[in-house]
N, CA, C and O atoms as a GROMACS GRO file, in nm:
protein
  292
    1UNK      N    1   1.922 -14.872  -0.272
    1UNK     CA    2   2.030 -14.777  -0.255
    1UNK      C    3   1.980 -14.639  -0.300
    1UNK      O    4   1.886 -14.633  -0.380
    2UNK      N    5   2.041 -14.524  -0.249
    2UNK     CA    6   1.951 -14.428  -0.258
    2UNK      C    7   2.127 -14.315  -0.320
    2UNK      O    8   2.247 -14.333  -0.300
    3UNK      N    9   2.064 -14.231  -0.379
    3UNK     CA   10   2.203 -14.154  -0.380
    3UNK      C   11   2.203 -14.009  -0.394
    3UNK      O   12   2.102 -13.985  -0.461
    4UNK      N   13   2.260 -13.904  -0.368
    4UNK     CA   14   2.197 -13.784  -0.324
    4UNK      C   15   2.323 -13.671  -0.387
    4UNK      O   16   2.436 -13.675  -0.338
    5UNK      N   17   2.293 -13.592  -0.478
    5UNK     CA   18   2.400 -13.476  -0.531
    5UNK      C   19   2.386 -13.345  -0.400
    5UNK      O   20   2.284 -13.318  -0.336
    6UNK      N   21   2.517 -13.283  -0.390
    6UNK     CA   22   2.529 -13.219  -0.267
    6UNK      C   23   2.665 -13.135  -0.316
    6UNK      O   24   2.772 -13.185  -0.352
    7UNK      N   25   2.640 -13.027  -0.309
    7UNK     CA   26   2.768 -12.906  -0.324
    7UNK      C   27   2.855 -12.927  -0.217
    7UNK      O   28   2.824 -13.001  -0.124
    8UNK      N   29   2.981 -12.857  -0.225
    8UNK     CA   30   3.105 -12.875  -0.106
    8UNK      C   31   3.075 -12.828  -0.015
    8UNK      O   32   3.119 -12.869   0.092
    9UNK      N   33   2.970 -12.702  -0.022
    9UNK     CA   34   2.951 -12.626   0.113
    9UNK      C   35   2.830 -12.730   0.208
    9UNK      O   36   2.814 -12.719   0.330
   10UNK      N   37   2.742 -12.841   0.104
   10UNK     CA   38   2.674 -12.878   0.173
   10UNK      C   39   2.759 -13.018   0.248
   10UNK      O   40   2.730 -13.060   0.360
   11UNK      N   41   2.822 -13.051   0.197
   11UNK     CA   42   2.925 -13.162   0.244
   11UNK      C   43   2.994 -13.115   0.358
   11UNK      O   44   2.980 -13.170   0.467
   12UNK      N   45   3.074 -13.007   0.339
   12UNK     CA   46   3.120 -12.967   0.480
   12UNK      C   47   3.038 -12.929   0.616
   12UNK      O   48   3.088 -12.926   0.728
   13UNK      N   49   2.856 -12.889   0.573
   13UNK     CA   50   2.764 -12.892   0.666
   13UNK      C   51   2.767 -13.014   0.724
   13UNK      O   52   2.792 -13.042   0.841
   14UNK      N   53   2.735 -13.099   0.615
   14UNK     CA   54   2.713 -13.282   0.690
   14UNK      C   55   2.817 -13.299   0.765
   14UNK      O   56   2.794 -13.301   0.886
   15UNK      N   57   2.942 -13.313   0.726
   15UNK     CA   58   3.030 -13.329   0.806
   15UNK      C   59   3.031 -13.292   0.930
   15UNK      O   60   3.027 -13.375   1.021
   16UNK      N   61   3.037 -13.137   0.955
   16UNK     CA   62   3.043 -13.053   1.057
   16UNK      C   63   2.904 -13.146   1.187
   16UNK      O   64   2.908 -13.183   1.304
   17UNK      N   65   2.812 -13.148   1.089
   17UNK     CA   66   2.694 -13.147   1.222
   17UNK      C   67   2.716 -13.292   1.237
   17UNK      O   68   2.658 -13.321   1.342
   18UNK      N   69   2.780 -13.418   1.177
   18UNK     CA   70   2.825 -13.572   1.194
   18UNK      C   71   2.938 -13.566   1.288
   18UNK      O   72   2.955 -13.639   1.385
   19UNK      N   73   3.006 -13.478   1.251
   19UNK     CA   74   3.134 -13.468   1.358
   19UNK      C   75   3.088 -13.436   1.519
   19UNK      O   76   3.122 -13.516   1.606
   20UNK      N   77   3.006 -13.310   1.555
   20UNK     CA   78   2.917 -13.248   1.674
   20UNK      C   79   2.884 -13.432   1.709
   20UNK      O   80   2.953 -13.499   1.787
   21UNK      N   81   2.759 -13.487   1.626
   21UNK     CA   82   2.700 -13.561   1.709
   21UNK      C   83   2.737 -13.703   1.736
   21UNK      O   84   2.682 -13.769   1.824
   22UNK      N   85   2.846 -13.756   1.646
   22UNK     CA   86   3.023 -13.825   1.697
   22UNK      C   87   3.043 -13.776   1.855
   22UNK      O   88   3.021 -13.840   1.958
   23UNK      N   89   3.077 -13.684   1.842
   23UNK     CA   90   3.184 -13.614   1.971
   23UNK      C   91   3.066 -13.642   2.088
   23UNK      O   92   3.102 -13.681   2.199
   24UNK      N   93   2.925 -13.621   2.057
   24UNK     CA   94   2.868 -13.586   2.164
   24UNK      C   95   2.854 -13.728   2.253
   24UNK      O   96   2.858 -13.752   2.373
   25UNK      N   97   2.830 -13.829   2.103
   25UNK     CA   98   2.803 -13.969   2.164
   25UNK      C   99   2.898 -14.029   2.277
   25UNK      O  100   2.873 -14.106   2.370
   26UNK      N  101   3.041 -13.954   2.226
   26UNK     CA  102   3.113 -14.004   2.271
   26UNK      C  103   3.135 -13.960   2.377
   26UNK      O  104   3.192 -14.028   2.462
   27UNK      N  105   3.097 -13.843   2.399
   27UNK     CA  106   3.104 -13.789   2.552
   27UNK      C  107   3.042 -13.868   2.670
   27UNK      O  108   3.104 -13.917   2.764
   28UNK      N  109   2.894 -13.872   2.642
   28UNK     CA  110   2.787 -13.943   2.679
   28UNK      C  111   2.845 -14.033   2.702
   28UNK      O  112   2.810 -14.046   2.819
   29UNK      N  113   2.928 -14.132   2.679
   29UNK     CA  114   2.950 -14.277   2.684
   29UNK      C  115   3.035 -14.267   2.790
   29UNK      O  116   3.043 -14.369   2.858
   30UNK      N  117   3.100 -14.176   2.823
   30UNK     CA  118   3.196 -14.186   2.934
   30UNK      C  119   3.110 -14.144   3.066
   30UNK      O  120   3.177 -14.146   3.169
   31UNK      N  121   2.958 -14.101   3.083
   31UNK     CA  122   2.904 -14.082   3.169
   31UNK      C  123   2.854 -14.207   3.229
   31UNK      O  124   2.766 -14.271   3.172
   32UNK      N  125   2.918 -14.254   3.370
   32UNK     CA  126   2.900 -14.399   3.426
   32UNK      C  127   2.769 -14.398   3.455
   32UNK      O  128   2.722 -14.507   3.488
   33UNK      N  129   2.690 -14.296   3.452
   33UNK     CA  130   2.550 -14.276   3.534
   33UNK      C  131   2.429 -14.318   3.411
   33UNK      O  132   2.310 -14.301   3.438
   34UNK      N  133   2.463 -14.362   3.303
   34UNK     CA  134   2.381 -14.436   3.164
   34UNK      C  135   2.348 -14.567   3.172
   34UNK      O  136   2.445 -14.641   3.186
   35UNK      N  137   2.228 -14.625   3.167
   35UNK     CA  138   2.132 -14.762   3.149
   35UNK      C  139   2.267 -14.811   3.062
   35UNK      O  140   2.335 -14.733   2.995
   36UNK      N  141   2.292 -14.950   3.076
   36UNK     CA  142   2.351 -15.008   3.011
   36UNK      C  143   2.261 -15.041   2.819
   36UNK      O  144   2.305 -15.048   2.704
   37UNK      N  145   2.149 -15.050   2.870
   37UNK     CA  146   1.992 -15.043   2.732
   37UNK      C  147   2.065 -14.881   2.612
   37UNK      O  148   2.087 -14.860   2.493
   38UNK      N  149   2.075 -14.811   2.735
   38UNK     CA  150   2.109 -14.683   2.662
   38UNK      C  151   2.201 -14.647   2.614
   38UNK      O  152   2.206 -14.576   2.513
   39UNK      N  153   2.335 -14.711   2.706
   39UNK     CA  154   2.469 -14.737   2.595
   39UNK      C  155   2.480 -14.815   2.467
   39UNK      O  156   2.539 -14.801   2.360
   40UNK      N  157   2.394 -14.905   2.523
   40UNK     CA  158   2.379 -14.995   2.375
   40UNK      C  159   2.315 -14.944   2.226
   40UNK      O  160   2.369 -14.972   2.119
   41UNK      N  161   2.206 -14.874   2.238
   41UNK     CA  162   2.197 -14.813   2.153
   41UNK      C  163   2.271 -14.654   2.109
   41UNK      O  164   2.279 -14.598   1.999
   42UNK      N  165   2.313 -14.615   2.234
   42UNK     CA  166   2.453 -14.509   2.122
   42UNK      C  167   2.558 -14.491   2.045
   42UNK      O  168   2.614 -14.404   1.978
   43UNK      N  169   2.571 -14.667   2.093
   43UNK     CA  170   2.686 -14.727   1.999
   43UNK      C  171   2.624 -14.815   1.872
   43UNK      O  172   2.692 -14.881   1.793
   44UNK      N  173   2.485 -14.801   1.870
   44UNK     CA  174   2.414 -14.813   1.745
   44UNK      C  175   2.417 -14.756   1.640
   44UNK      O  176   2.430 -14.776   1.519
   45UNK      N  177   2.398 -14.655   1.734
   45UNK     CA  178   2.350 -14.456   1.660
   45UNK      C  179   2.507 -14.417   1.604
   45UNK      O  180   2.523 -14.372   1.490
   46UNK      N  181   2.617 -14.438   1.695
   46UNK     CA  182   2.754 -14.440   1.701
   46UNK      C  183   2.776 -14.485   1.562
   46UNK      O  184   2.810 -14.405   1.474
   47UNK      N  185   2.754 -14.629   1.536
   47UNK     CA  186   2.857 -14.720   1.451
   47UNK      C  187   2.744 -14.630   1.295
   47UNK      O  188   2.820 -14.581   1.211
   48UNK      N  189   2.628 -14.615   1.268
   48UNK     CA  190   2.546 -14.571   1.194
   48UNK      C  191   2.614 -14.424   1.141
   48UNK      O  192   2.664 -14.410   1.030
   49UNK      N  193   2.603 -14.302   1.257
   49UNK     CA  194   2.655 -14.202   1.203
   49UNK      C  195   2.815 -14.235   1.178
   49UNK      O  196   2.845 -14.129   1.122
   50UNK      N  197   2.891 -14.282   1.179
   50UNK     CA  198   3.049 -14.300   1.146
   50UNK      C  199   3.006 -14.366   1.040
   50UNK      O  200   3.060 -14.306   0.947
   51UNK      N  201   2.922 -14.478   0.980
   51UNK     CA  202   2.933 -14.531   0.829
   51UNK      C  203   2.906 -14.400   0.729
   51UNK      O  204   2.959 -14.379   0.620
   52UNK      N  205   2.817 -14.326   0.790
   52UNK     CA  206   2.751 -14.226   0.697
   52UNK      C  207   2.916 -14.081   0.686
   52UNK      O  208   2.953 -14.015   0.589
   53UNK      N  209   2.963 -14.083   0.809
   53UNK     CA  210   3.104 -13.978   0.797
   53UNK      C  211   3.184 -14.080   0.728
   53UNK      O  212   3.295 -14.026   0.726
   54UNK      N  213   3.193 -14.162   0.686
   54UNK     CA  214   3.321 -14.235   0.613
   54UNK      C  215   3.283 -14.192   0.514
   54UNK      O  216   3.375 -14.145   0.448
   55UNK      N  217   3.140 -14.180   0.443
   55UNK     CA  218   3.172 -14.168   0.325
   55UNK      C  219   3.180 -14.034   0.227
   55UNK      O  220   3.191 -14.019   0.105
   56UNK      N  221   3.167 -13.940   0.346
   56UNK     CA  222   3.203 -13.766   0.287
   56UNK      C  223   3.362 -13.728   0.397
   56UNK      O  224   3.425 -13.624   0.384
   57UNK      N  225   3.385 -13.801   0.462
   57UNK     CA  226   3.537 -13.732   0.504
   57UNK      C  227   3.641 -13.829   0.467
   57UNK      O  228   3.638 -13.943   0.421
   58UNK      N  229   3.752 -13.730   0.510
   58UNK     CA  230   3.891 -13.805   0.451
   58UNK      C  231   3.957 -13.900   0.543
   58UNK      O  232   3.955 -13.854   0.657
   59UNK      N  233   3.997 -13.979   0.540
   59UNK     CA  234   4.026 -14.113   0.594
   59UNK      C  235   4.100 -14.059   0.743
   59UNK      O  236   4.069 -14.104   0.853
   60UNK      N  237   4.205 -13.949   0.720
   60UNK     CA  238   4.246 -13.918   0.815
   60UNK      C  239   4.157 -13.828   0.902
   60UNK      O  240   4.202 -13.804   1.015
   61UNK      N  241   4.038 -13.773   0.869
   61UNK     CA  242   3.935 -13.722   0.991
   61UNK      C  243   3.835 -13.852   1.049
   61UNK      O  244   3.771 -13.844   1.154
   62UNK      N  245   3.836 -13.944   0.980
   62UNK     CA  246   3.764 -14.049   1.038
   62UNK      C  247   3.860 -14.129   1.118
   62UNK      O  248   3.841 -14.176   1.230
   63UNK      N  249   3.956 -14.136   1.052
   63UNK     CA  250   4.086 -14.199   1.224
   63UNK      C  251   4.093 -14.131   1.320
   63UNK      O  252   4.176 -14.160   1.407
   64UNK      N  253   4.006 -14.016   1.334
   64UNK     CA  254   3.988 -13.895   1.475
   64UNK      C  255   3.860 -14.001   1.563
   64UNK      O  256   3.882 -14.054   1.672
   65UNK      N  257   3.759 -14.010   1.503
   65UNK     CA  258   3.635 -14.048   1.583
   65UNK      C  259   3.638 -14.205   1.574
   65UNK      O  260   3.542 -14.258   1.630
   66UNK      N  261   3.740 -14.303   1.506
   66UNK     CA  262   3.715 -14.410   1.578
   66UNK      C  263   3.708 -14.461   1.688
   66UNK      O  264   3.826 -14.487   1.710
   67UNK      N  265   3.630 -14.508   1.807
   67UNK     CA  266   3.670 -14.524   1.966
   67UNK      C  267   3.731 -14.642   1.969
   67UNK      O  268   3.734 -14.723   1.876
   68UNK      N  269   3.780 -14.653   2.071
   68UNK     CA  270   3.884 -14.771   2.137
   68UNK      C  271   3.793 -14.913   2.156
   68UNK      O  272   3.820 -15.033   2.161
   69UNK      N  273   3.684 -14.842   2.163
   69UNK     CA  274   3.563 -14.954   2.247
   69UNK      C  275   3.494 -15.033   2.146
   69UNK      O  276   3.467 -15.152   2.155
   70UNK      N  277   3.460 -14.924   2.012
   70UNK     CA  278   3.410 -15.012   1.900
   70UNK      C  279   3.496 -15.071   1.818
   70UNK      O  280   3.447 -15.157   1.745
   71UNK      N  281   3.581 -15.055   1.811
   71UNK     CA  282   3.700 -15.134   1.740
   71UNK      C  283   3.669 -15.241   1.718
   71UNK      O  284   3.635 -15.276   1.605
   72UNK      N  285   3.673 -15.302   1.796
   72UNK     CA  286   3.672 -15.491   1.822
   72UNK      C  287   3.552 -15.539   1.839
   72UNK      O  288   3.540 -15.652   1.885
   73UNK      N  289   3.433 -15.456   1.802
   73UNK     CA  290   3.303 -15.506   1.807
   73UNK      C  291   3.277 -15.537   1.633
   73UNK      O  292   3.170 -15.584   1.593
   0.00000   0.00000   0.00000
């Protein structure tokens, strides 16, 4: 386990650039024209960056980027 001290302004960086590459995955995923190989791992990358935003945002900004699709996986 590794653990890392970080000021508010640097927390709201992480956030900010976790949130961008959330949104982007999720964009991407709605493009029908993606390798099924390649969806699979964005919802890798997906479920990875959302463990890492759970644990610097507030419960109610992480009920923003849960998808419908990973839910039940």
């Amino acid at each position: 386990m590794l653990g890392m001290l970080i000021n508010d302004a640097e927390q709201k960086e992480i956030e900010y650039l976790i949130k961008r590459e959330l949104e982007e995955i999720l964009m991407d995923m709605e493009d029908k024209r993606i390798d099924q190989m390649i969806r699979q791992a964005m919802k890798e990358r997906y479920k990875i960056l959302f463990q890492l935003f759970r644990r610097i945002a507030s419960e109610k900004e992480c009920m923003k980027y849960i998808p419908k699709r990973l839910e039940n996986e």
